[in-house]
mmCIF file of the N, C-alpha and C atoms, coordinates in Angstrom:
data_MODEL
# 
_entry.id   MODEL 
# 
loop_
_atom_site.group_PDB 
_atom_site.id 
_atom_site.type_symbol 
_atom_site.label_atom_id 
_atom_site.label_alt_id 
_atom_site.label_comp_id 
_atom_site.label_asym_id 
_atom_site.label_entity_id 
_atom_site.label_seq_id 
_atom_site.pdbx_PDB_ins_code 
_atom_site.Cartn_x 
_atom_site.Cartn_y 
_atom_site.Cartn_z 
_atom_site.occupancy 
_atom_site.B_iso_or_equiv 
_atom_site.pdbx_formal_charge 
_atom_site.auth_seq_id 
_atom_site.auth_comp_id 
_atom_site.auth_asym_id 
_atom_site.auth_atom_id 
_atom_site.pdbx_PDB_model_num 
ATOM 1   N N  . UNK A 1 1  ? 109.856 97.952  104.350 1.00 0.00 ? 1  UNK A N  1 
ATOM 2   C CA . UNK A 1 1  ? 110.691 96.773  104.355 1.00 0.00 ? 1  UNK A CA 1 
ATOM 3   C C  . UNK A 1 1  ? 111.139 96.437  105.784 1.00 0.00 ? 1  UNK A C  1 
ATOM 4   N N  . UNK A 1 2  ? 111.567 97.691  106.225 1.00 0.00 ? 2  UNK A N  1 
ATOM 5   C CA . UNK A 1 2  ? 111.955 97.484  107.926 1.00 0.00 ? 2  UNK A CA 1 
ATOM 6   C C  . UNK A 1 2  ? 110.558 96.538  108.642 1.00 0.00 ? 2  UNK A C  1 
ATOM 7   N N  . UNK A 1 3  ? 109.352 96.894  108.361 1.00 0.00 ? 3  UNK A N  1 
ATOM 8   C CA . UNK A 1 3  ? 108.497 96.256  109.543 1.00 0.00 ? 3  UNK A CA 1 
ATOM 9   C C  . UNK A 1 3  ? 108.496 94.463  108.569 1.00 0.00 ? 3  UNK A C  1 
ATOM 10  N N  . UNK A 1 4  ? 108.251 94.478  107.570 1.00 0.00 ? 4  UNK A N  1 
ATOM 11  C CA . UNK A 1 4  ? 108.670 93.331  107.293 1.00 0.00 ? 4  UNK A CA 1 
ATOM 12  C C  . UNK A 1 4  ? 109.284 92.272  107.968 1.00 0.00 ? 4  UNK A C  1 
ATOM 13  N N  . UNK A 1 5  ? 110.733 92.948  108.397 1.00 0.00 ? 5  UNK A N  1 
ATOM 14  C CA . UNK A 1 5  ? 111.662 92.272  108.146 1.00 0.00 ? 5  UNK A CA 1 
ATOM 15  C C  . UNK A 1 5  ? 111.634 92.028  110.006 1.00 0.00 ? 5  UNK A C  1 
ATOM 16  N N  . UNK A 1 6  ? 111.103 93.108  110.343 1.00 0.00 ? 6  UNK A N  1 
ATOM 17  C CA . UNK A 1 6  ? 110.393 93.007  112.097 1.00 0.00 ? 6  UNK A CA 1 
ATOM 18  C C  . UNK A 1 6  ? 109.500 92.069  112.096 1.00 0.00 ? 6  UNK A C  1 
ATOM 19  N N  . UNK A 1 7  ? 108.582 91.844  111.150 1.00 0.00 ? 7  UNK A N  1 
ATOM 20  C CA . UNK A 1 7  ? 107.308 90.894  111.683 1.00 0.00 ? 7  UNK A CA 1 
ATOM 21  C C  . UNK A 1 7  ? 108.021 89.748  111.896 1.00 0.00 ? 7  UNK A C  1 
ATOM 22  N N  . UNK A 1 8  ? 108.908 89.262  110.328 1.00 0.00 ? 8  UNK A N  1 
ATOM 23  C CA . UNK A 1 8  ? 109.318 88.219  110.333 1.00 0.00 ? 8  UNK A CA 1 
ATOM 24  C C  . UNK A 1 8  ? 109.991 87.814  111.453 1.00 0.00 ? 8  UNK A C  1 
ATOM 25  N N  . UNK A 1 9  ? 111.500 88.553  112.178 1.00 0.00 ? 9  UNK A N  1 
ATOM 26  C CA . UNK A 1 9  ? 111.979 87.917  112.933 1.00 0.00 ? 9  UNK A CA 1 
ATOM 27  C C  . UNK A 1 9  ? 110.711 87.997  114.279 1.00 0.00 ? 9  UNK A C  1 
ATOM 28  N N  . UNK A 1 10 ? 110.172 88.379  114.466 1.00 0.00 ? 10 UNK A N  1 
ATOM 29  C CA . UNK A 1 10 ? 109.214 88.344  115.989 1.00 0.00 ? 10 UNK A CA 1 
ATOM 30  C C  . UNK A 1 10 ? 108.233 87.432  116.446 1.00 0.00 ? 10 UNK A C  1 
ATOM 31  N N  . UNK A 1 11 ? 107.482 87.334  114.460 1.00 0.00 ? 11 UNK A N  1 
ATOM 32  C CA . UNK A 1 11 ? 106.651 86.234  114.323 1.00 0.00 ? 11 UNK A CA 1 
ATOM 33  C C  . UNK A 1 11 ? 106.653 84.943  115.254 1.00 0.00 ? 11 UNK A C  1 
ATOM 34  N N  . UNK A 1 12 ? 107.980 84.162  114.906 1.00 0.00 ? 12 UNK A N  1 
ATOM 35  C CA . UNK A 1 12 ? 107.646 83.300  115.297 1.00 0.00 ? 12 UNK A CA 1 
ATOM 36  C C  . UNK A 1 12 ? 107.653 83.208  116.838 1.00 0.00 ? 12 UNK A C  1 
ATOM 37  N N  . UNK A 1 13 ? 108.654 83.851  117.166 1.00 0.00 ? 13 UNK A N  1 
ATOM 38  C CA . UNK A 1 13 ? 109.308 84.255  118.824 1.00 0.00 ? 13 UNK A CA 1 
ATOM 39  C C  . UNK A 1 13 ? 107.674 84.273  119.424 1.00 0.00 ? 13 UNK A C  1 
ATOM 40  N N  . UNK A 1 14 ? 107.184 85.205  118.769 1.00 0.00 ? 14 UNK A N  1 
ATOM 41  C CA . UNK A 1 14 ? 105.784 85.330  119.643 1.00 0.00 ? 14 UNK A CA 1 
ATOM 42  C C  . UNK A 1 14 ? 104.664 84.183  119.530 1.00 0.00 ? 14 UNK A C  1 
ATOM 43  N N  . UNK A 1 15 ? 104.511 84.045  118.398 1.00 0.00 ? 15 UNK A N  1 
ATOM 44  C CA . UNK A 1 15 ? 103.720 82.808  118.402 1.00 0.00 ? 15 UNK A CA 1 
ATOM 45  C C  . UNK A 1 15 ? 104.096 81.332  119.277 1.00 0.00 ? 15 UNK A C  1 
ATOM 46  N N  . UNK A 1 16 ? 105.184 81.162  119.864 1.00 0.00 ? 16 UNK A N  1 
ATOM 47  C CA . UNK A 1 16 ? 105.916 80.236  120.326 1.00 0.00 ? 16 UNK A CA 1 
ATOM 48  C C  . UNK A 1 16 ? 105.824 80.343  121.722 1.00 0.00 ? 16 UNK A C  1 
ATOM 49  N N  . UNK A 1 17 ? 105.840 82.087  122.549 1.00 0.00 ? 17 UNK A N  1 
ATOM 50  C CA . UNK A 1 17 ? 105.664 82.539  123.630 1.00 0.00 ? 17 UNK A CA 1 
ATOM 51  C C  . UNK A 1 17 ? 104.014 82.509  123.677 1.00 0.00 ? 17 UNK A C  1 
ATOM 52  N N  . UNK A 1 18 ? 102.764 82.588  122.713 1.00 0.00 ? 18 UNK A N  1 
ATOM 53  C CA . UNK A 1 18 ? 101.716 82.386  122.851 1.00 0.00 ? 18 UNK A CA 1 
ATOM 54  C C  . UNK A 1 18 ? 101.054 81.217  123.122 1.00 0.00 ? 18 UNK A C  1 
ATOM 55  N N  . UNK A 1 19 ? 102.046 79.652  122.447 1.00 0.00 ? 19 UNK A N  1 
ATOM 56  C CA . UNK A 1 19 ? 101.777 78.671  122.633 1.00 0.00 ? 19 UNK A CA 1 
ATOM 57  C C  . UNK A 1 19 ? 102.192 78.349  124.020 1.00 0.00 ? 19 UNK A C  1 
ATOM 58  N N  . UNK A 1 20 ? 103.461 78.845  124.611 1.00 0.00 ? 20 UNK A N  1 
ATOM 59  C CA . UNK A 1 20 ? 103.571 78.468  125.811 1.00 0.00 ? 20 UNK A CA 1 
ATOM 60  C C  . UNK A 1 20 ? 102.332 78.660  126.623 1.00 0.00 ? 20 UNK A C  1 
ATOM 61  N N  . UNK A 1 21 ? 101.822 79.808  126.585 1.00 0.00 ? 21 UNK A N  1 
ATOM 62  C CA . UNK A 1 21 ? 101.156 80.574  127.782 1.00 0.00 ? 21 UNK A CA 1 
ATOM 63  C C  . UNK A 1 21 ? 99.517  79.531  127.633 1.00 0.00 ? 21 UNK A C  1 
ATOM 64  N N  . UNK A 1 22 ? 99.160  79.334  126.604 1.00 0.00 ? 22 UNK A N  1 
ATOM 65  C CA . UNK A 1 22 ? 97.764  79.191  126.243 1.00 0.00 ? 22 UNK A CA 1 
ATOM 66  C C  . UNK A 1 22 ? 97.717  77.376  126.018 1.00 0.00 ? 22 UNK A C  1 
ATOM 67  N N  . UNK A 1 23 ? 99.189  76.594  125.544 1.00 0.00 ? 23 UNK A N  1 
ATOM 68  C CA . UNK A 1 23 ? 99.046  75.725  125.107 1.00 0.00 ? 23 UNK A CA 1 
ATOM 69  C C  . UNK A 1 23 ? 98.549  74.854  123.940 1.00 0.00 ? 23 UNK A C  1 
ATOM 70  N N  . UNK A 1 24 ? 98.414  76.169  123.145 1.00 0.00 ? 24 UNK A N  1 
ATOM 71  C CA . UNK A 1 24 ? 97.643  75.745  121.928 1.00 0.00 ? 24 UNK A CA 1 
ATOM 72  C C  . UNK A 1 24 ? 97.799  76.576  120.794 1.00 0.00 ? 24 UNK A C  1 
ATOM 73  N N  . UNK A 1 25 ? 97.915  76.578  119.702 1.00 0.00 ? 25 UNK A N  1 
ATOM 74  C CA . UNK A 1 25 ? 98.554  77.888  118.581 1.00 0.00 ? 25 UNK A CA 1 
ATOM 75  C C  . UNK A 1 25 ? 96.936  78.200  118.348 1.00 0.00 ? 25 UNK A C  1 
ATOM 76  N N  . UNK A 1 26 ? 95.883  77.872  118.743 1.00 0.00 ? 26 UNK A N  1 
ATOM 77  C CA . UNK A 1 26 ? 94.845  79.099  118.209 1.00 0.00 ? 26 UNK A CA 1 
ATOM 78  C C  . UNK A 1 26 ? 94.843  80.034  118.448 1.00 0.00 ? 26 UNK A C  1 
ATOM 79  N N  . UNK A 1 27 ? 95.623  80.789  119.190 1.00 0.00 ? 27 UNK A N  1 
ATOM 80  C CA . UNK A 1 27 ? 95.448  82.274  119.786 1.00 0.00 ? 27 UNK A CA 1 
ATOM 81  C C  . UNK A 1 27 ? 96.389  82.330  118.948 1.00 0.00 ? 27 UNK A C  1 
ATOM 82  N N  . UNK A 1 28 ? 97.522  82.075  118.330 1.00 0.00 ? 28 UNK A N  1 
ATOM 83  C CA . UNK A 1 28 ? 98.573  82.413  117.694 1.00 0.00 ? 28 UNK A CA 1 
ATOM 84  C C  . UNK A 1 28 ? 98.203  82.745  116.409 1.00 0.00 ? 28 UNK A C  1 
ATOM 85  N N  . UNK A 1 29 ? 97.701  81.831  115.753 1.00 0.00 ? 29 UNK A N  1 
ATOM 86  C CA . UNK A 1 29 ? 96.610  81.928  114.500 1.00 0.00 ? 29 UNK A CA 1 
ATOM 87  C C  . UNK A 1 29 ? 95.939  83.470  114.424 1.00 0.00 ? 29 UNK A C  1 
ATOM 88  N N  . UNK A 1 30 ? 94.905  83.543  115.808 1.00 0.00 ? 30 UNK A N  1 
ATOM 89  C CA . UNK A 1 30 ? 94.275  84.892  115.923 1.00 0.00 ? 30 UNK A CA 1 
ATOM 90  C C  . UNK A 1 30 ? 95.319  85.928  115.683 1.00 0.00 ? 30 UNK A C  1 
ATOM 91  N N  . UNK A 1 31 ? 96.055  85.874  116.277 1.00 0.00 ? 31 UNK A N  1 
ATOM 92  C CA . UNK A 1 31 ? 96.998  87.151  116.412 1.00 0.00 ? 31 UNK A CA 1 
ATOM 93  C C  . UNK A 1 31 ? 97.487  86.983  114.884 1.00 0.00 ? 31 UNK A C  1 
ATOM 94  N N  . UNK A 1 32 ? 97.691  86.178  114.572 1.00 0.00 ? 32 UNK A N  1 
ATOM 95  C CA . UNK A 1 32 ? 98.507  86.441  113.012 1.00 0.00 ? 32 UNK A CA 1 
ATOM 96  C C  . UNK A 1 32 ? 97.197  87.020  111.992 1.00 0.00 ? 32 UNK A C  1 
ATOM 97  N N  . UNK A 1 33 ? 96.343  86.220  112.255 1.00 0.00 ? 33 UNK A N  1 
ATOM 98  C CA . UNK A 1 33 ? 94.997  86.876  111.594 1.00 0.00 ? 33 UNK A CA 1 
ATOM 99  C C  . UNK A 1 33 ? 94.335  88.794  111.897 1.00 0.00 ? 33 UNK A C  1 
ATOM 100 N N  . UNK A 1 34 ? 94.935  88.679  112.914 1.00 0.00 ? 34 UNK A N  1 
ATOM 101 C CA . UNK A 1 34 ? 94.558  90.321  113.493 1.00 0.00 ? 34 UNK A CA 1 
ATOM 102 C C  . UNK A 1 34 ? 95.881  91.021  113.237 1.00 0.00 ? 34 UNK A C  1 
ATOM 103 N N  . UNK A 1 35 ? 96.642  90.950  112.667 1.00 0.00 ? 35 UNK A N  1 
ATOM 104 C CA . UNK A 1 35 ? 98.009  91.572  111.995 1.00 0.00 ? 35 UNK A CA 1 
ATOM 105 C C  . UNK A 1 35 ? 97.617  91.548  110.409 1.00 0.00 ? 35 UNK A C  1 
ATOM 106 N N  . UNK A 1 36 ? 97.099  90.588  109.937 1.00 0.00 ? 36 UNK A N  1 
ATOM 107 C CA . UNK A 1 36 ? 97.044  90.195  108.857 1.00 0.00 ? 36 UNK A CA 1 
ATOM 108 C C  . UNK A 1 36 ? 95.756  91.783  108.314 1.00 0.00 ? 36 UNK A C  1 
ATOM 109 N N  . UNK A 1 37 ? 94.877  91.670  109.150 1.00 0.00 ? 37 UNK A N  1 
ATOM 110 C CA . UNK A 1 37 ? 93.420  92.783  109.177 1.00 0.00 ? 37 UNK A CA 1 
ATOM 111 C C  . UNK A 1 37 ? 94.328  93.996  109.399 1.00 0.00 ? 37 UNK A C  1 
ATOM 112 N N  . UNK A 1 38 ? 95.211  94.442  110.261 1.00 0.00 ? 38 UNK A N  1 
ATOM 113 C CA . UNK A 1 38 ? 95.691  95.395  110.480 1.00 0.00 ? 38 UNK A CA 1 
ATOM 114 C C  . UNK A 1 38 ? 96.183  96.103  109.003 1.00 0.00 ? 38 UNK A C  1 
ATOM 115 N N  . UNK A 1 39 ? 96.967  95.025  107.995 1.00 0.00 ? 39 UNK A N  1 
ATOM 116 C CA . UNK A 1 39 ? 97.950  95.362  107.448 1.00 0.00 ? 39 UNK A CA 1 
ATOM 117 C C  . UNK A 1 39 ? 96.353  95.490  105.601 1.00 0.00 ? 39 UNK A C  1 
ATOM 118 N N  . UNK A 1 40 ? 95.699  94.880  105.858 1.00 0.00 ? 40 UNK A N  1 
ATOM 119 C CA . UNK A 1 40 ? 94.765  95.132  105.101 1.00 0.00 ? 40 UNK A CA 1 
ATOM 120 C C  . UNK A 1 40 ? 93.954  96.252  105.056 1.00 0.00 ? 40 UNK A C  1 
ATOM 121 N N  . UNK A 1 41 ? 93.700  97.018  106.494 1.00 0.00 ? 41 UNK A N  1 
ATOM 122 C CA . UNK A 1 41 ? 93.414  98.202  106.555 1.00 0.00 ? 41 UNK A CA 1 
ATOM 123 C C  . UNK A 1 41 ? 94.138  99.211  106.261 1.00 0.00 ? 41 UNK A C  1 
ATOM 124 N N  . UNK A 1 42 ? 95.513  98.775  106.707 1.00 0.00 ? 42 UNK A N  1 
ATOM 125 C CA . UNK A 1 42 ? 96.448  99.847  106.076 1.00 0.00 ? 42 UNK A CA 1 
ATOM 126 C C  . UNK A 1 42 ? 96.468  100.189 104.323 1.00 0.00 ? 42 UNK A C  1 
ATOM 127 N N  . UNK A 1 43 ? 96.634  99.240  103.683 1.00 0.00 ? 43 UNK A N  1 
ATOM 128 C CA . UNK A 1 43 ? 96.475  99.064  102.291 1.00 0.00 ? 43 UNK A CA 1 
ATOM 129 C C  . UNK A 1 43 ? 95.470  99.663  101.817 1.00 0.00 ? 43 UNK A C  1 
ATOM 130 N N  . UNK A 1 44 ? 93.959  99.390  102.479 1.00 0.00 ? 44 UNK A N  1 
ATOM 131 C CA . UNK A 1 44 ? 92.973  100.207 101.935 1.00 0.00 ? 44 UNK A CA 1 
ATOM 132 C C  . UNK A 1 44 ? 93.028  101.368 102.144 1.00 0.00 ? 44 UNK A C  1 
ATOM 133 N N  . UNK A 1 45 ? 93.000  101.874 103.318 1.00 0.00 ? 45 UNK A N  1 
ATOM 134 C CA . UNK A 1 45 ? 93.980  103.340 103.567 1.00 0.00 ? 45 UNK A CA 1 
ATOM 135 C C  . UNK A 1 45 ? 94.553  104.382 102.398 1.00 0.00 ? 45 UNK A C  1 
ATOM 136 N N  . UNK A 1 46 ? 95.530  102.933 102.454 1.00 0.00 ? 46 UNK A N  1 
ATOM 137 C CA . UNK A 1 46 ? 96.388  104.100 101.342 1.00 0.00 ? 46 UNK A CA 1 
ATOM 138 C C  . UNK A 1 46 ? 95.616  104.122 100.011 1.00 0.00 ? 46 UNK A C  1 
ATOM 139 N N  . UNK A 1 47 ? 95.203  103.272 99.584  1.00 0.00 ? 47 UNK A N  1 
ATOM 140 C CA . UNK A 1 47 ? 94.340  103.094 98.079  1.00 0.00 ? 47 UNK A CA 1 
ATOM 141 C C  . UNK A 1 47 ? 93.442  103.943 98.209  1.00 0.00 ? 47 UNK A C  1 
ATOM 142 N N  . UNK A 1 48 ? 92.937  104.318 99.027  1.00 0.00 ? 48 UNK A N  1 
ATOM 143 C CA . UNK A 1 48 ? 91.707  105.308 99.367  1.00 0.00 ? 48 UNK A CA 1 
ATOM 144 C C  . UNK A 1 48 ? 91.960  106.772 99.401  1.00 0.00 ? 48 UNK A C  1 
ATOM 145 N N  . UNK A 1 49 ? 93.072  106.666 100.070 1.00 0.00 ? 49 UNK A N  1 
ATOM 146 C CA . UNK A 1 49 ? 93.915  108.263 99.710  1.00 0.00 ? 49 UNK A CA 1 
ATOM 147 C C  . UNK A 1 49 ? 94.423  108.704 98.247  1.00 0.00 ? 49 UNK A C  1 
ATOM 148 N N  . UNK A 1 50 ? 94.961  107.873 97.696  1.00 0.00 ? 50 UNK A N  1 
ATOM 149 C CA . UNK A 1 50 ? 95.513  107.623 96.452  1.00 0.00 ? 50 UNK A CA 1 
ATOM 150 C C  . UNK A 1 50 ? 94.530  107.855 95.294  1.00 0.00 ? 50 UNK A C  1 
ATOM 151 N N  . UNK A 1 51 ? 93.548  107.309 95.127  1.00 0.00 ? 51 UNK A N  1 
ATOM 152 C CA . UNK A 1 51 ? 92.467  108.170 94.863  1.00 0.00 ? 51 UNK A CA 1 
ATOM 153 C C  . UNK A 1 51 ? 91.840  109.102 94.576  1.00 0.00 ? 51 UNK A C  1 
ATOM 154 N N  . UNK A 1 52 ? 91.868  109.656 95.789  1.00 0.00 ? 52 UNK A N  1 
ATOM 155 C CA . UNK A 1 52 ? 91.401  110.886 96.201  1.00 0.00 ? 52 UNK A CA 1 
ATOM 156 C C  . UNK A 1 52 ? 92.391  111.729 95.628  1.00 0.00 ? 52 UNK A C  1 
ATOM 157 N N  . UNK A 1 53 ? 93.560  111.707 96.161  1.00 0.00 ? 53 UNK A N  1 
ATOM 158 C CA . UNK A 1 53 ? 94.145  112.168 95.017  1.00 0.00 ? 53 UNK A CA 1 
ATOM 159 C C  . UNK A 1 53 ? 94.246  112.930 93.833  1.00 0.00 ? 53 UNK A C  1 
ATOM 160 N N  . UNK A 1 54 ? 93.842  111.475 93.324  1.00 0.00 ? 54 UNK A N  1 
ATOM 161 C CA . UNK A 1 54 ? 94.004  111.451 91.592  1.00 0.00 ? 54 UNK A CA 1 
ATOM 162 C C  . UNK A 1 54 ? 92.710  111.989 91.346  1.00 0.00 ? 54 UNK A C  1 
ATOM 163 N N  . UNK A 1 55 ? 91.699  111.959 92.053  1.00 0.00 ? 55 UNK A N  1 
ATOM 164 C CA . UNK A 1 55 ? 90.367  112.169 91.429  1.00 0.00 ? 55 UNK A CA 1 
ATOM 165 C C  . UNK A 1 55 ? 90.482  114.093 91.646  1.00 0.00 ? 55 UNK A C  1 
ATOM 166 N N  . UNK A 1 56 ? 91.044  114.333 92.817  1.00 0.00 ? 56 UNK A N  1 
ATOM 167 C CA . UNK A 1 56 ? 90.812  116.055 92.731  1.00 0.00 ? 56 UNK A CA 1 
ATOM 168 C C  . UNK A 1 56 ? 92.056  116.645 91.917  1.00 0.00 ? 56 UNK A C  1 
ATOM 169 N N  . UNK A 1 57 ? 92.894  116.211 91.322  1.00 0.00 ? 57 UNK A N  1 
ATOM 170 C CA . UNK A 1 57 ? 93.983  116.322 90.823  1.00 0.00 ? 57 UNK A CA 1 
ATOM 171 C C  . UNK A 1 57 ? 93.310  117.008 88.989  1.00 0.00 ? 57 UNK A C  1 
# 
């Protein structure tokens, strides 16, 4: 819940500091898209462990 509640407030701060620098929110997009992959790997991660698990259990 804590990183949640981190993405949220930073999100935009950064995306806003990305538009400055670049002038354009496509890099901002990217970055939300490469957080987005991050947090999908994590998930599979855990589902994958979880699993495993249950299957030698």
């Amino acid at each position: 819940m804590m990183a949640t509640i981190f993405g949220m407030a930073v999100g935009g701060w950064m995306s806003g500091w990305i538009y400055d620098l670049t002038g354009s929110y496509a890099a901002a997009f990217m970055n939300g898209i490469a957080w987005n992959l991050v947090n999908l790997v994590a998930i599979g991660l855990l589902m994958w462990k979880a699993r495993r698990s249950l299957a030698a259990a």
